[in-house]
N, C-alpha and C positions, 0 to 999 in steps of 0.2 A: 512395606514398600516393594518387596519381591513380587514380581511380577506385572506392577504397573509401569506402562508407557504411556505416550502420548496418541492420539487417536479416538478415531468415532467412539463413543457407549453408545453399543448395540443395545442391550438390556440394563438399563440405569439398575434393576431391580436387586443384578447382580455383583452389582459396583460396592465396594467398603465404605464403611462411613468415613469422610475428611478426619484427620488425626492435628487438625488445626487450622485460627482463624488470621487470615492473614490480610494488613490495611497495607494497599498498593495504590500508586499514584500512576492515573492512566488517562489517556483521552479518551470517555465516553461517548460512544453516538447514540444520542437520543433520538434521532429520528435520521431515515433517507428514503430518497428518491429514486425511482427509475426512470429515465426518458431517454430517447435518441434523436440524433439531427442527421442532416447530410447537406454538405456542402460541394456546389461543380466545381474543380477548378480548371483553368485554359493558362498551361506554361508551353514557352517555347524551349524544345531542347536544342540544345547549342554542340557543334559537333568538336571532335578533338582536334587537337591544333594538325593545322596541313593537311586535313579533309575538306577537298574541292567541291568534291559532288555525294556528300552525304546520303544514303538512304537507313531513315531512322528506322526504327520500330524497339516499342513499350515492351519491357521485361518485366515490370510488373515493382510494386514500392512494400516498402518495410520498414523498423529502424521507428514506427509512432511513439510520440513520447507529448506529452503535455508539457508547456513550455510555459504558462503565462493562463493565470485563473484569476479574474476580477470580479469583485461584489460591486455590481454596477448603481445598484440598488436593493434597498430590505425595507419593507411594509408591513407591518404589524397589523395581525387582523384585530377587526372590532367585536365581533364576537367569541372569538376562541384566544384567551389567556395564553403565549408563548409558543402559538403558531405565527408565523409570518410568511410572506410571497417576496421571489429574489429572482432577482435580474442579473444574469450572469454572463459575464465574458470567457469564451477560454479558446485558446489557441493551440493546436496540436500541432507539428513540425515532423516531419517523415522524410522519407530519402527514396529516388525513383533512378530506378534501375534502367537502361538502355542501350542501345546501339545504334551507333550509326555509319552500320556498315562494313568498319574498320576495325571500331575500337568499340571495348566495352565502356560504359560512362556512367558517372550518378550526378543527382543533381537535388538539393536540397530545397523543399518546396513546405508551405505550409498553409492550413486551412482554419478558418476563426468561425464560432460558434455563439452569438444570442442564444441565449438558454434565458425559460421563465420555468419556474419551479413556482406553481400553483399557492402548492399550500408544504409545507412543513415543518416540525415543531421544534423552535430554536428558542430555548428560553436566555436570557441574558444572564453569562455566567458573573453574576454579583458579587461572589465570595473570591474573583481575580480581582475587582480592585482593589487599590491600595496596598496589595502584599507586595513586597519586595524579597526576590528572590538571589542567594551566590551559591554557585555561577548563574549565571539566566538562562530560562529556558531556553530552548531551539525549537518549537511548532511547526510543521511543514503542513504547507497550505494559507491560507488565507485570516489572519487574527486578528479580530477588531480590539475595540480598545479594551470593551466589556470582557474580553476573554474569550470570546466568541471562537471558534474554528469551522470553517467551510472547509472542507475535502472535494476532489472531484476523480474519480477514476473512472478511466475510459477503455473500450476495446474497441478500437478502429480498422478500415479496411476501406481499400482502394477498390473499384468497378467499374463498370461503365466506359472502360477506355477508350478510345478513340484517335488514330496520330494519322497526321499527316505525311508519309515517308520519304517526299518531297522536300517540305519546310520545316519537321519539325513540330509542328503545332497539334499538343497533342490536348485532349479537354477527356478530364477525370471526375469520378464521383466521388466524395471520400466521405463515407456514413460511420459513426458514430453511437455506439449504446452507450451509455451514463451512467452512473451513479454518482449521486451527491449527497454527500453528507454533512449533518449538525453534530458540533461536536464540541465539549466543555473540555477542559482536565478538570479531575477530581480525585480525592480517594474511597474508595470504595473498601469495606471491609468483605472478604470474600472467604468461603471455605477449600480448603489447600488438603496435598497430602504432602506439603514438603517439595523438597527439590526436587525438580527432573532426576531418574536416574541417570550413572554415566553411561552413554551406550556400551553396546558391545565391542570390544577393539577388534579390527579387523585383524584377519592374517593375511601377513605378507609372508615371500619365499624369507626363508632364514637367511640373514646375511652372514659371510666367513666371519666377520669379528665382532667382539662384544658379546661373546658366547655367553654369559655370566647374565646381561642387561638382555636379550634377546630370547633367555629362559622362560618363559611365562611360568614353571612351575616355582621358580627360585624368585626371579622379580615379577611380582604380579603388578596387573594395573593398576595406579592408586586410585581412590575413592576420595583424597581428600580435596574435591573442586570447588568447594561450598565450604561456608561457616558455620560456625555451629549455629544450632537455632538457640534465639532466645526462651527459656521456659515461660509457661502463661503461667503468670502468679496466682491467676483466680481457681487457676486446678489445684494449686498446690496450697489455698485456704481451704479448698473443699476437701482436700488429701485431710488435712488437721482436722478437721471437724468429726469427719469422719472415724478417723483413728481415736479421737477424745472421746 
């Protein structure tokens, strides 16, 4: 394990062979999408209390967040086995920065999105019904009954602005890239090298007390963060055979 961390393999060629196989319980995407929308929107900004004669002007919005993801609809194609076409709702909620004059102000506005995803491969996770699980899981995003998971992540962005410095009235564009994903839980058996190592512990200035605890060469940092691992019994029939 010396010397491995987490990070790009530049040369797979020069990577160690896994030192074990390990069955993890994870949500798999089987398939995603790429698309983008953009939506106008037209809000009025409202000035701070006891500003008679406002003159606004747009500082600009941030704060995007996905608030509200619906599977409006899901159509099974007739020719391709666990592809389907999905009619989707989803709602982003952002925060708009401004002034009117006086005072700095925000004001929370949000923009909704029809999304049609063509074609992607969602097969029906059949091996979720009927298990019953303690505690229950927790799935973020959108879970049909099948076990199904829809994800949607977005990177949003305001442009287009426009205000009225008069009224207030100001009319924004708020564009949208997408990703949407299909996605089971499952376990997968996978090849491992074991735990993460511990990182490196930082240095900080020496503190006056706990001269003893603050030693690093007397008290090193433990290593013990992790359980032991279980032995694979199938090596250790191959051990015996071997040795017999």
């Amino acid at each position: 394990m010396a010397g491995i961390e987490s990070g790009q393999i530049i040369d797979p060629n020069c990577f160690p062979t896994p030192n074990e196989l390990v069955c993890i319980q994870v949500l798999k995407v089987f398939d995603q999408v790429a698309l983008r929308d953009c939506s106008t929107r037209t809000i009025t900004l409202m000035p701070g209390s006891g500003v008679v004669n406002p003159v606004f002007a747009y500082e600009g919005a941030d704060d995007f967040d996905i608030t509200e993801v619906k599977v409006i609809s899901r159509t099974d194609s007739l020719t391709k086995p666990g592809y389907k076409r999905l009619k989707l709702f989803v709602r982003i909620r952002y925060i708009i920065h401004y002034s009117d004059g006086v005072n700095q102000l925000t004001q929370p506005d949000e923009a909704s999105f029809s999304l049609t995803v063509n074609e992607i491969y969602c097969p029906d996770c059949l091996t979720q019904i009927g298990i019953i699980r303690y505690p229950p899981d927790t799935i973020p995003g959108t879970l049909d009954a099948d076990g199904l998971s829809i994800k949607v992540e977005a990177l949003a962005e305001a442009f287009n602005d426009v205000v009225n410095p008069a009224t207030g009235a100001l009319s924004l564009d708020i564009g949208v890239f997408l990703i949407v994903k299909c996605e089971c839980e499952v376990q997968l058996l996978i090849p491992a090298y074991g735990y993460c190592p511990v990182p490196p512990e930082q240095i900080n200035p020496a503190a006056l007390n706990c001269n003893i605890f603050n030693n690093r060469d007397l008290t090193p940092f433990p290593t013990q963060f992790y359980p032991d691992q279980k032995p694979n019994l199938l090596d250790l029939e191959n051990a015996c055979v071997e040795d017999s």
